[in-house]
C-alpha positions as CSV (number, residue, x, y, z in Angstrom):
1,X,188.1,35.6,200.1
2,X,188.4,34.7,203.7
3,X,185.8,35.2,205.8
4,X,185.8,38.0,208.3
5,X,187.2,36.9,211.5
6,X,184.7,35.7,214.4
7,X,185.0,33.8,217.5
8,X,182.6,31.5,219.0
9,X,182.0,30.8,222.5
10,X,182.5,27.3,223.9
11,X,182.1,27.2,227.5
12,X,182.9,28.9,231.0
13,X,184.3,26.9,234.1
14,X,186.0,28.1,237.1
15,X,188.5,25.1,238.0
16,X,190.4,24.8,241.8
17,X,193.4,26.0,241.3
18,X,195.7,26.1,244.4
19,X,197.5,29.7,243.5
20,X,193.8,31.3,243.0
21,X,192.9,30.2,246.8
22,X,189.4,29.9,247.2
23,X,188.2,32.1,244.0
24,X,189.4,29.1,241.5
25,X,190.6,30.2,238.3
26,X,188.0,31.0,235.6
27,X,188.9,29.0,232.2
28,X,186.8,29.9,228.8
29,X,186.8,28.2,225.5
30,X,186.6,29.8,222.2
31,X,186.7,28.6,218.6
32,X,187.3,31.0,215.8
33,X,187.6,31.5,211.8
34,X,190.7,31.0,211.8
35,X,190.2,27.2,213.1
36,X,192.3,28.1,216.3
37,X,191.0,26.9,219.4
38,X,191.5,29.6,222.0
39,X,191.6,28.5,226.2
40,X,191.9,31.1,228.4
41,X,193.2,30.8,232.0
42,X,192.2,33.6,234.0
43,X,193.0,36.8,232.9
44,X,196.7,36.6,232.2
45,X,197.6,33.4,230.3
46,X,196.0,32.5,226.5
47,X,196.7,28.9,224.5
48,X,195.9,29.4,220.6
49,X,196.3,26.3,219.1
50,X,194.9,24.2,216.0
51,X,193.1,21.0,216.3
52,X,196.4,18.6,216.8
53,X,197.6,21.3,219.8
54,X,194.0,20.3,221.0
55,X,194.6,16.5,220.6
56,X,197.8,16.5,222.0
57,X,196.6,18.5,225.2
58,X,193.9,15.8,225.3
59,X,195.4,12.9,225.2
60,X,198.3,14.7,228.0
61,X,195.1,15.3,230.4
62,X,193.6,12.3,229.7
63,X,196.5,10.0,230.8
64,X,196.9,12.9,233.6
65,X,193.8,11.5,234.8
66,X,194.4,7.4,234.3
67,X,197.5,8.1,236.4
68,X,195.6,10.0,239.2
69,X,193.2,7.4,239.1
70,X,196.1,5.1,239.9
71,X,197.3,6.6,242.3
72,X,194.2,7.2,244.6
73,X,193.4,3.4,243.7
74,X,196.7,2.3,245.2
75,X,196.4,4.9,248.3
76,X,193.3,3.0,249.4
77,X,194.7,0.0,248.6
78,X,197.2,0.9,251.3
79,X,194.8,2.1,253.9
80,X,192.6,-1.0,253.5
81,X,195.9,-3.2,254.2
82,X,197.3,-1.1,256.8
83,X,193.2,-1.4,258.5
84,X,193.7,-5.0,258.0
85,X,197.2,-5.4,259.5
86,X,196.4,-4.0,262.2
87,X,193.2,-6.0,262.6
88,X,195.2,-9.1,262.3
89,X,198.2,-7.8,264.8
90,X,196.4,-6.2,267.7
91,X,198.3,-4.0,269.5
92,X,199.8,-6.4,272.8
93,X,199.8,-4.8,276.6
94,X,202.8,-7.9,277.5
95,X,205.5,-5.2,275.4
96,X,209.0,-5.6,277.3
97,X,211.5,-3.3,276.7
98,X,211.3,-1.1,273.6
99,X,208.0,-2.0,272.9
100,X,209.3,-5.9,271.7
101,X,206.9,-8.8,272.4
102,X,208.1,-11.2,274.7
103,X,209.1,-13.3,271.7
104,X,210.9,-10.7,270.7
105,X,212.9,-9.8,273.7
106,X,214.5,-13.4,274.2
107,X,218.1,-13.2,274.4
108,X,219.6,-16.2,271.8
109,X,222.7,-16.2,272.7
110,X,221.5,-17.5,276.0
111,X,223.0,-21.3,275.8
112,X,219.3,-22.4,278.3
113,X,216.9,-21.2,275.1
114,X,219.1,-20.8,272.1
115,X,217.9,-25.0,271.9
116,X,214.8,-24.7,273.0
117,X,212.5,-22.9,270.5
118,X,208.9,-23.3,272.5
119,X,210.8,-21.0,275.5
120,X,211.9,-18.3,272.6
């Protein structure tokens, strides 16, 4: 005989959710009789799945979240060397045209420094 069927509350969270603006979206758990695990997304959208639909959304979040964490690693990576290049290339007021250094703005085909590198 199968048991009648009941549901059993989980939890309640309201996650951001960029197309419910500042309201979030509300997401609830439930776990019933008929070993389904029931998430639902607001008020339009239902997953019913069994424990291996859970496992598999699991372990999809879960590396969701190793890969965000590599990417927000490797964005401050880049900040910290783009503080640190330009602590270690100042800006220079001697720009010449363009904005090139002096060294920069040295024309080698000219036959007086093209031999000379401590004029370049």
């Amino acid at each position: 005989m199968n048991p009648a069927y009941e549901r059993f509350h989980i939890m309640d969270v309201n996650i951001d959710d960029e197309a419910s603006g500042r309201e979030g979206l509300d997401v609830s758990v439930y776990v019933d009789t008929h070993e389904k695990i029931n998430v639902q997304l607001g008020s339009s959208m239902t997953i019913r799945t069994d424990l291996n639909g859970l496992m598999d959304l699991r372990d999809i979040f879960h590396r969701a979240a190793v890969k965000l964490d590599e990417v927000h690693s490797y964005n401050k990576t880049c900040e910290k060397l783009d503080r640190v290049t330009e602590e270690m290339n100042p800006p220079s007021g001697n720009r010449g045209e363009g904005g090139m250094s002096d060294a920069q703005c040295v024309d080698v085909f000219d036959m007086n420094l093209s031999n000379d590198p401590l004029r370049w």
